[in-house]
Biopython code that builds the backbone (N, CA, C, O; Angstrom):
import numpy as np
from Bio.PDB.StructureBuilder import StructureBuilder

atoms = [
    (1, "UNK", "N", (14.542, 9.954, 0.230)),
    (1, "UNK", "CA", (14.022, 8.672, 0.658)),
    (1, "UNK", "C", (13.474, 7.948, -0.575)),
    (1, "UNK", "O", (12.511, 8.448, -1.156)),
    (2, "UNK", "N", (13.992, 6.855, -0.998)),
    (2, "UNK", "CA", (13.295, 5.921, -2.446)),
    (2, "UNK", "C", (12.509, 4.921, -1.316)),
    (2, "UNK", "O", (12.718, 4.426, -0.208)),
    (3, "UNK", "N", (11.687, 4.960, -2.140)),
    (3, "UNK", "CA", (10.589, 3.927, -1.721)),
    (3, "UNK", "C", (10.389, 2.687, -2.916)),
    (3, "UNK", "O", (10.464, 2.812, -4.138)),
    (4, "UNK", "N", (10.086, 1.361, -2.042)),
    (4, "UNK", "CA", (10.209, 0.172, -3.026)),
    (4, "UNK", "C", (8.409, -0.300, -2.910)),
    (4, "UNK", "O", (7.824, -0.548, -1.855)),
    (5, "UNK", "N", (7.826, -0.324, -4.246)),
    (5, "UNK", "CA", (6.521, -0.673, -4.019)),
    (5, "UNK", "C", (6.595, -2.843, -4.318)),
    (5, "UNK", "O", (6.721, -3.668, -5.223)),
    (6, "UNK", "N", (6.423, -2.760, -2.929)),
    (6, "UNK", "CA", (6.139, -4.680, -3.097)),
    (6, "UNK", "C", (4.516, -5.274, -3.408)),
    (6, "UNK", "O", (4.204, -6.345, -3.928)),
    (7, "UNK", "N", (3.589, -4.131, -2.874)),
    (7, "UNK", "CA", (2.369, -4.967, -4.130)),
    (7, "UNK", "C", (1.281, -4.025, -4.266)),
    (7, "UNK", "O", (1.067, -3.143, -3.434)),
    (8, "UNK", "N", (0.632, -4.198, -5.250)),
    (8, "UNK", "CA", (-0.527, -3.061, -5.765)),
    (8, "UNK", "C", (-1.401, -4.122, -6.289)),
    (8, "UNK", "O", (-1.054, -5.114, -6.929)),
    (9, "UNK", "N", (-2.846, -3.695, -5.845)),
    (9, "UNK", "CA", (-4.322, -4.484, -6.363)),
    (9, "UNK", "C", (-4.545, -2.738, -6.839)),
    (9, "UNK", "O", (-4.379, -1.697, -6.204)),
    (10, "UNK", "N", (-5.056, -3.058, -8.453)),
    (10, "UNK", "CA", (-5.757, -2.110, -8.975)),
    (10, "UNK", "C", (-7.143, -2.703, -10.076)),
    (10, "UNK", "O", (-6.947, -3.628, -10.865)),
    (11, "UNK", "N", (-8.439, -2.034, -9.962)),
    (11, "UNK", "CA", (-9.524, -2.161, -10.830)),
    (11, "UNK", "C", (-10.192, -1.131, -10.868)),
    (11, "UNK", "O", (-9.699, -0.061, -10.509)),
    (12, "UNK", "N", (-11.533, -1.236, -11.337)),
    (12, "UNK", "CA", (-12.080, -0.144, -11.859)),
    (12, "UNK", "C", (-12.664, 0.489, -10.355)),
    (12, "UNK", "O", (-13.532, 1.363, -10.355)),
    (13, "UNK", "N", (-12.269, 0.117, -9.491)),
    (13, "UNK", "CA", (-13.133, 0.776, -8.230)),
    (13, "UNK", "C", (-12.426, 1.075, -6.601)),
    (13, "UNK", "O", (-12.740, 1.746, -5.618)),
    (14, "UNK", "N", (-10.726, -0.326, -7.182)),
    (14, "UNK", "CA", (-10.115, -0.180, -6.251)),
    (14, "UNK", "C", (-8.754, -0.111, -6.425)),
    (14, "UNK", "O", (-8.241, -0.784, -7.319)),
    (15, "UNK", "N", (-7.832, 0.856, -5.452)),
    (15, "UNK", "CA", (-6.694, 1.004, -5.610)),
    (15, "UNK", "C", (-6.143, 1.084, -4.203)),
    (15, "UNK", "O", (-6.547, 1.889, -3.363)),
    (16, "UNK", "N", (-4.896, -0.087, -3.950)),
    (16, "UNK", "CA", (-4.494, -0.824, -3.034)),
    (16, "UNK", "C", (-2.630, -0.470, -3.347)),
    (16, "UNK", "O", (-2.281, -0.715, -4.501)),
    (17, "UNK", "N", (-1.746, -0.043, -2.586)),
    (17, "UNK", "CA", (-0.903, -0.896, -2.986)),
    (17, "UNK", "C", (0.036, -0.464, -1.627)),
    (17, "UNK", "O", (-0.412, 0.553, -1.098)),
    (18, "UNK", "N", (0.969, -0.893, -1.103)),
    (18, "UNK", "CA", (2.099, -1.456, 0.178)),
    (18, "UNK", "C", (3.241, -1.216, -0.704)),
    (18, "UNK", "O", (3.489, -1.671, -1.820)),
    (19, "UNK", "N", (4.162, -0.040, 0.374)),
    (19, "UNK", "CA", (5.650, 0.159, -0.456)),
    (19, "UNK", "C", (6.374, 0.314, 1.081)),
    (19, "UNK", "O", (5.717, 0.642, 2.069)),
    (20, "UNK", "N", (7.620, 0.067, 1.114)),
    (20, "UNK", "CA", (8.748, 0.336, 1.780)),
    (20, "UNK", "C", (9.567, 1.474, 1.592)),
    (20, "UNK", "O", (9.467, 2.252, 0.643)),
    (21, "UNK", "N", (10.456, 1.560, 2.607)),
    (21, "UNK", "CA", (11.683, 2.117, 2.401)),
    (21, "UNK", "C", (12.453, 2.180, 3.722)),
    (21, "UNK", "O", (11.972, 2.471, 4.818)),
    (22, "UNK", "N", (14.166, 1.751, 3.354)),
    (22, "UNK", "CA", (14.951, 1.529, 4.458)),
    (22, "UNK", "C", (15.027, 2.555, 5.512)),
    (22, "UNK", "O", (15.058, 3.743, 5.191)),
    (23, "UNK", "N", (15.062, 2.171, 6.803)),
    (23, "UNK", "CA", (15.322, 3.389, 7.578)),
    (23, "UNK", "C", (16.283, 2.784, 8.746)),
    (23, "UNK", "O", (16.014, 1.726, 9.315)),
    (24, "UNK", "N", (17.110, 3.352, 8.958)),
    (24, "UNK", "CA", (17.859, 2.392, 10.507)),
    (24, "UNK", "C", (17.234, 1.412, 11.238)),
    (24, "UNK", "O", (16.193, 1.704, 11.826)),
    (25, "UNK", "N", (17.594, 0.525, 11.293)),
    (25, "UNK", "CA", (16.983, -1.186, 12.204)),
    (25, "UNK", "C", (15.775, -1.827, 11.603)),
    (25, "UNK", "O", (14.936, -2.579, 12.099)),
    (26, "UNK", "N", (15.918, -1.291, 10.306)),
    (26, "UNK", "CA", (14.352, -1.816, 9.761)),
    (26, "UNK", "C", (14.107, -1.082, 8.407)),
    (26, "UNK", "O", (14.881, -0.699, 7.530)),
    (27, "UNK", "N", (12.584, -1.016, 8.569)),
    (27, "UNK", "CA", (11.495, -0.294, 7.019)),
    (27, "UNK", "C", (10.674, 0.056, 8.058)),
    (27, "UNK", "O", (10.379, -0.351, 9.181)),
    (28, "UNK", "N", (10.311, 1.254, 7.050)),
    (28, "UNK", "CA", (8.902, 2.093, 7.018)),
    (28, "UNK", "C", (8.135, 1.769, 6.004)),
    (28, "UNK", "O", (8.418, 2.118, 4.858)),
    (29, "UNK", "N", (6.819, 0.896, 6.371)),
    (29, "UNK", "CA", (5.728, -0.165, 5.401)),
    (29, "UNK", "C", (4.822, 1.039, 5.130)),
    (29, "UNK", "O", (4.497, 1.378, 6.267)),
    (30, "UNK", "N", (4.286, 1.797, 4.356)),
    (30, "UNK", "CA", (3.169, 2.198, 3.971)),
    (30, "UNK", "C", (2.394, 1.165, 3.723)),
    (30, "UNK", "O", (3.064, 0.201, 3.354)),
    (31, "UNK", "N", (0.905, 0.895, 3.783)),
    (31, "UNK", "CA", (-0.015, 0.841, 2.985)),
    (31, "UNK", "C", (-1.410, 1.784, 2.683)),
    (31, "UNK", "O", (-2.097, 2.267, 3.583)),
    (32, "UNK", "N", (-1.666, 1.935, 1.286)),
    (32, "UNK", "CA", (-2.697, 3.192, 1.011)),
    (32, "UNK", "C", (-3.479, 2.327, 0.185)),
    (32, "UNK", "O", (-3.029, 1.517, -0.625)),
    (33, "UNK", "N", (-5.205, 2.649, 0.558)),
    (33, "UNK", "CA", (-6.119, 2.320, -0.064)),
    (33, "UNK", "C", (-7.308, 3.210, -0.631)),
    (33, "UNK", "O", (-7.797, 4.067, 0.105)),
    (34, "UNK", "N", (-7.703, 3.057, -1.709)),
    (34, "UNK", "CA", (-8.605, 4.040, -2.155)),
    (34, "UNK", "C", (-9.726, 2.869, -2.594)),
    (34, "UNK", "O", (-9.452, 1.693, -2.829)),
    (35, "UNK", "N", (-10.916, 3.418, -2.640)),
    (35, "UNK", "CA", (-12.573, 2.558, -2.819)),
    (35, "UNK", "C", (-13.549, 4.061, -3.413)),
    (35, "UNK", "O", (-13.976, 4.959, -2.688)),
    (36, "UNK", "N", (-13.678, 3.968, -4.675)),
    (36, "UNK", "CA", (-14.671, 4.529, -5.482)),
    (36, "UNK", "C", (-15.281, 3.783, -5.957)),
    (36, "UNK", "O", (-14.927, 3.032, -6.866)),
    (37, "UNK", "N", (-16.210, 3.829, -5.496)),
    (37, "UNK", "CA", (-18.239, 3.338, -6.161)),
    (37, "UNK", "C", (-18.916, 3.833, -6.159)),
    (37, "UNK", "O", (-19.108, 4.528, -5.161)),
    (38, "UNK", "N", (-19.812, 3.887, -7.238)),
    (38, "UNK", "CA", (-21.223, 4.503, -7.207)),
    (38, "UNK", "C", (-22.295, 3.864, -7.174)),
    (38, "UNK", "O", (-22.500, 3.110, -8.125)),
    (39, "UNK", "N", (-23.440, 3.956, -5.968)),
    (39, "UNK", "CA", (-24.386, 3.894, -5.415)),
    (39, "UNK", "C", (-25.146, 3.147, -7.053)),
    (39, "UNK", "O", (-25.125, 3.638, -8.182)),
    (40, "UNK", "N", (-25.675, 2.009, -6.645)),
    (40, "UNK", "CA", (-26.351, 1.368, -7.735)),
    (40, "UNK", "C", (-27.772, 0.619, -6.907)),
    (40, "UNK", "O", (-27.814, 0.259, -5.730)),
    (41, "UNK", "N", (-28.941, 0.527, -8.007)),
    (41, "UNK", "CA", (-29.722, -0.317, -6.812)),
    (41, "UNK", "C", (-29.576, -1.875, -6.887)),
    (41, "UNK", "O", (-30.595, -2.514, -6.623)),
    (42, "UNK", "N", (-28.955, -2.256, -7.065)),
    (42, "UNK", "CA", (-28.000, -3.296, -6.849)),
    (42, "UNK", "C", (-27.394, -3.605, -5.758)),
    (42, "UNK", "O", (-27.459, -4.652, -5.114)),
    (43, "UNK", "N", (-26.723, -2.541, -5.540)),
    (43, "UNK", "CA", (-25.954, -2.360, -4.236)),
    (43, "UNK", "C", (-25.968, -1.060, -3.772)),
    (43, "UNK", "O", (-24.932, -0.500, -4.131)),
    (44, "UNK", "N", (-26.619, -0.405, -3.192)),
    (44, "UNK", "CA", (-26.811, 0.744, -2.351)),
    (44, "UNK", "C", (-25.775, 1.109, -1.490)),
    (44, "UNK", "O", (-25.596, 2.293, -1.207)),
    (45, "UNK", "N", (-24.849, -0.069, -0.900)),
    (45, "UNK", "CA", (-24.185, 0.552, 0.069)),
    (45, "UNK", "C", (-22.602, 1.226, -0.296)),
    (45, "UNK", "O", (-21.758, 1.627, 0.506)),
    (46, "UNK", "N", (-22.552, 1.195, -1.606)),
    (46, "UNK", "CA", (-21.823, 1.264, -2.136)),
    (46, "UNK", "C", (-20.997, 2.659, -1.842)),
    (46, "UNK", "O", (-21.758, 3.216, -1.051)),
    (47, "UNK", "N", (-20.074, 3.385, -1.994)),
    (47, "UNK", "CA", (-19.622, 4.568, -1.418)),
    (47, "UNK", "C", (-18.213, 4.785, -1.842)),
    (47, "UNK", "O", (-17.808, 4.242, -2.869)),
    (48, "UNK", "N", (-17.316, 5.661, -1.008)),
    (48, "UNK", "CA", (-16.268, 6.612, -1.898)),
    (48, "UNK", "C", (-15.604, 6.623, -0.144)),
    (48, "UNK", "O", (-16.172, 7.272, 0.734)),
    (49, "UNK", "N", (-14.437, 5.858, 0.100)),
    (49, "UNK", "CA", (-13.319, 5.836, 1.169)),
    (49, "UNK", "C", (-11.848, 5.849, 0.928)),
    (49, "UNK", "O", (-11.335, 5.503, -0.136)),
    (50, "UNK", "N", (-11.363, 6.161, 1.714)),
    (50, "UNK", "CA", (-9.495, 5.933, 1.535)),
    (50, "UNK", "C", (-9.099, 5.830, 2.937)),
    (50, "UNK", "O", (-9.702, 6.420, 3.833)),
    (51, "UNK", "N", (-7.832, 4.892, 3.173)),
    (51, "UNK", "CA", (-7.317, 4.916, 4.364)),
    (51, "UNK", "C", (-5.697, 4.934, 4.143)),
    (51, "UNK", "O", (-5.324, 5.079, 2.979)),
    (52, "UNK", "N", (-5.007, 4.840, 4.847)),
    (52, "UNK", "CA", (-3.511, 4.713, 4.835)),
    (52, "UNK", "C", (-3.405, 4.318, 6.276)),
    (52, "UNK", "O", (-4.100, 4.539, 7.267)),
    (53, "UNK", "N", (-2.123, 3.554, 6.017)),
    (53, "UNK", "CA", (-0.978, 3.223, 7.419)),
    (53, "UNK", "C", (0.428, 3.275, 7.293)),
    (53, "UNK", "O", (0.965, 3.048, 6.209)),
    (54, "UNK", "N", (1.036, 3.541, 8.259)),
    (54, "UNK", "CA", (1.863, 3.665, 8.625)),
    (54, "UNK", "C", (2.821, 2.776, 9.420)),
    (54, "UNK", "O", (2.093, 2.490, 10.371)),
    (55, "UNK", "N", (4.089, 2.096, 9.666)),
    (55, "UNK", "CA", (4.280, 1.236, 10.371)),
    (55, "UNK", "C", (5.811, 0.766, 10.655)),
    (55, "UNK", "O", (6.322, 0.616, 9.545)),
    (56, "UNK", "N", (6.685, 0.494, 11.595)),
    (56, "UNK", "CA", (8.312, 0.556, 11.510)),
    (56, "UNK", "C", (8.677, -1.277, 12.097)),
    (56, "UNK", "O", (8.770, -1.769, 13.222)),
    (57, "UNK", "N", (8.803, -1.868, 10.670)),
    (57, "UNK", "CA", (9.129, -3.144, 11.069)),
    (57, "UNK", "C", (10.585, -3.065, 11.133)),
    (57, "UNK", "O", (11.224, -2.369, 10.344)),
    (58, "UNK", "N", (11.353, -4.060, 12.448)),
    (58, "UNK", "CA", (12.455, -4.126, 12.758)),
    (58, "UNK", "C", (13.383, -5.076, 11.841)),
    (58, "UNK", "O", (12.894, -6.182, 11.614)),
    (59, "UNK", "N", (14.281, -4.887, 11.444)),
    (59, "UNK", "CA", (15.130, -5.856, 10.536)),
    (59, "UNK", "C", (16.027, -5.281, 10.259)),
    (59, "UNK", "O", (16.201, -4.667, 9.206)),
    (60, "UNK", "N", (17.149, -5.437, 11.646)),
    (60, "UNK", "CA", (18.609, -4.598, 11.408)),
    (60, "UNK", "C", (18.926, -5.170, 10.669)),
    (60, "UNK", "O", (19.645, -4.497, 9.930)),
    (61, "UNK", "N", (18.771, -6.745, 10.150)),
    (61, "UNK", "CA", (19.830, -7.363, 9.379)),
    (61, "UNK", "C", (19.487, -7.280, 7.603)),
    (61, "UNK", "O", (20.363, -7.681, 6.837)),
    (62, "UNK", "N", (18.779, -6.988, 7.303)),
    (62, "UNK", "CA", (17.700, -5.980, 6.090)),
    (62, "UNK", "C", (17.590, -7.633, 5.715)),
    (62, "UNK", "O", (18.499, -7.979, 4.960)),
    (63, "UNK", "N", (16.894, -8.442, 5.998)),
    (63, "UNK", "CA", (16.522, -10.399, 5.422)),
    (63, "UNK", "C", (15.632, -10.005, 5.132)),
    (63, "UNK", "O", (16.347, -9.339, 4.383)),
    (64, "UNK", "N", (14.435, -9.610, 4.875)),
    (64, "UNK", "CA", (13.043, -9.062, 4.648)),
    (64, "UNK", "C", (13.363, -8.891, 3.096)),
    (64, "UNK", "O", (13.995, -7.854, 2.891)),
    (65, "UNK", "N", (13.068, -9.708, 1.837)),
    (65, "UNK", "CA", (13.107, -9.776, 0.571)),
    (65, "UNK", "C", (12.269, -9.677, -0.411)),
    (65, "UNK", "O", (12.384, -10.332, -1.447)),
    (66, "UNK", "N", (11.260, -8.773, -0.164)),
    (66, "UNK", "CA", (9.809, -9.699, -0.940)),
    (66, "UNK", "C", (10.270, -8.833, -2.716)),
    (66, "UNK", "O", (11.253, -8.122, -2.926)),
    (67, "UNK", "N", (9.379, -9.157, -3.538)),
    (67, "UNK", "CA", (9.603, -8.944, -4.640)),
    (67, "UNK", "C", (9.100, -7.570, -5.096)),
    (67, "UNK", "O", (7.921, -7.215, -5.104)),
    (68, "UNK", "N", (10.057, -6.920, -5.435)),
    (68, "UNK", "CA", (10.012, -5.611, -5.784)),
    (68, "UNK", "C", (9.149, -5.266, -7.070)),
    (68, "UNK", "O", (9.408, -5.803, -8.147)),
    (69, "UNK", "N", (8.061, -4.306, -6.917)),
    (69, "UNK", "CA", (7.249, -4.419, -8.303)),
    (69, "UNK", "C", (8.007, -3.085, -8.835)),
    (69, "UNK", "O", (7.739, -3.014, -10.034)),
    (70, "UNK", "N", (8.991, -1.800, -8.391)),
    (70, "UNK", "CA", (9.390, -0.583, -8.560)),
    (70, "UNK", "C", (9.460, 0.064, -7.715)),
    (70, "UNK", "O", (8.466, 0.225, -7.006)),
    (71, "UNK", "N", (10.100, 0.407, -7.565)),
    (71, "UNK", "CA", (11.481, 1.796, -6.774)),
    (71, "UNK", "C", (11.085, 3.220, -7.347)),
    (71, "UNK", "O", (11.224, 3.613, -8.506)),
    (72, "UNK", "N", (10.546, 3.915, -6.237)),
    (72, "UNK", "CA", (10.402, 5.253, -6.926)),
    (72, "UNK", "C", (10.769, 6.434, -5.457)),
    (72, "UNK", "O", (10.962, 6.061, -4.300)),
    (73, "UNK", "N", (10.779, 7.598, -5.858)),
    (73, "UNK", "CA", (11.419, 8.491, -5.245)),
    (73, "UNK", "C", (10.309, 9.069, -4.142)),
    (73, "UNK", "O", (10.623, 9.973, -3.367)),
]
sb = StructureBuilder()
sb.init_structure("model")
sb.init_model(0)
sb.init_chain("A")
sb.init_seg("    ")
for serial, (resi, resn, name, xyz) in enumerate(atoms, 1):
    if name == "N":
        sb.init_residue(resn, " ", resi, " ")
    sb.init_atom(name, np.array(xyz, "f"), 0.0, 1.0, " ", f" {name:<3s}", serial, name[0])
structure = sb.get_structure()
């Protein structure tokens, strides 16, 4: 299965990014997020999360084009 990454937000605290890959009548959309911070008294609420999703958008006719940032395995 190659997967096509269409966008990534990265900084010193956050890492974001949404990739594809073809599957019959459509894509399988990942998106994965990661949030590292450390607790400052500044901002206290600050903290350490990750989530992911999962998701099967339909597009037998593969029109869905967005701009490919890399293709990886």
């Amino acid at each position: 299965m190659t997967w096509q990454i269409i966008e990534v937000y990265n900084d010193a605290h956050i890492t974001q990014y949404i990739r594809r890959t073809e599957v019959p009548g459509g894509w399988l959309v990942e998106s994965v997020f990661d949030r590292i911070y450390r607790s400052t008294a500044r901002n206290p609420e600050d903290g350490i999360g990750s989530g992911s999703g999962l998701t099967f958008v339909p597009d037998p006719e593969k029109q869905w084009q967005p701009d490919v940032i890399a293709t990886v395995p």
